[in-house]
C-alpha positions in Angstrom: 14.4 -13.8 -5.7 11.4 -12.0 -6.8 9.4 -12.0 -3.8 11.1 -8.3 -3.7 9.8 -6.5 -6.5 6.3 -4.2 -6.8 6.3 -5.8 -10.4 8.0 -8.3 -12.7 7.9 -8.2 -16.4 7.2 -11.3 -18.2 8.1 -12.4 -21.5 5.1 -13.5 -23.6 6.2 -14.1 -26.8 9.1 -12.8 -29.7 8.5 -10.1 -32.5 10.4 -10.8 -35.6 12.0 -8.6 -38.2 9.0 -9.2 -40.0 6.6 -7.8 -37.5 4.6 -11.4 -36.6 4.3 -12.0 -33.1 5.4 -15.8 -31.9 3.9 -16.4 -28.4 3.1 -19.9 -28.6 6.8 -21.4 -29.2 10.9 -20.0 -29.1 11.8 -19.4 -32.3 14.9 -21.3 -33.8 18.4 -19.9 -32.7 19.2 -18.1 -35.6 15.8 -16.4 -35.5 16.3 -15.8 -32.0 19.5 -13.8 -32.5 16.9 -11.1 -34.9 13.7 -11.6 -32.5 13.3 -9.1 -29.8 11.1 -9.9 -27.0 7.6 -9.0 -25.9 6.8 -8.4 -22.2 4.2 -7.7 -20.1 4.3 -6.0 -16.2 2.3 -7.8 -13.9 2.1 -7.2 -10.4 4.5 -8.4 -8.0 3.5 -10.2 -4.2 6.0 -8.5 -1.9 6.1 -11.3 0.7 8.3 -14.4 0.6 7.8 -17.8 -1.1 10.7 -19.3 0.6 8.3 -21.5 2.4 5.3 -22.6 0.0 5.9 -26.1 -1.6 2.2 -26.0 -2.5 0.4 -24.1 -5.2 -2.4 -22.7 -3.0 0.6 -21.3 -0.7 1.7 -19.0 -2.9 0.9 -15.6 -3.0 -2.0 -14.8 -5.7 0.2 -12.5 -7.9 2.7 -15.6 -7.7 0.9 -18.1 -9.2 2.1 -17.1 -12.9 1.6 -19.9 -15.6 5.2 -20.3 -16.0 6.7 -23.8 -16.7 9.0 -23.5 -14.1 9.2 -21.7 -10.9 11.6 -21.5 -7.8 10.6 -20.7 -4.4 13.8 -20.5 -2.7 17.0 -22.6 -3.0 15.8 -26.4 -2.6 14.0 -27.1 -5.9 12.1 -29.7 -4.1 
């Protein structure tokens, strides 16, 4: 699904009505409901990951630290 875009923002954390910056955790539902996120743009890959079931078959610009990541349909 995002094998198609020149770049893909990423959210890296949640600014609260009081102007801290949380990156390292999601704040609490009804915190959540105030927070507004924070996002970066990093470069997209262009090319598809239906195939990789490896790490080192991804594309470089794929290999985000995200916890988890789809390459196609099968989640396998």
């Amino acid at each position: 699904m995002l094998d198609q875009f020149e770049s893909i923002k990423v959210c890296i954390g949640y600014k609260m009505p009081d102007g801290t910056v949380i990156t390292d955790s999601m704040p609490d539902t009804p915190e959540l409901i105030e927070a507004t996120a924070v996002h970066e743009e990093w470069e997209g890959w262009r090319t598809s990951t239906a195939n990789c079931r490896r790490w080192d078959d991804l594309p470089k610009q794929a290999r985000l630290p995200a916890p988890a990541r789809g390459t196609g349909r099968r989640q396998d």
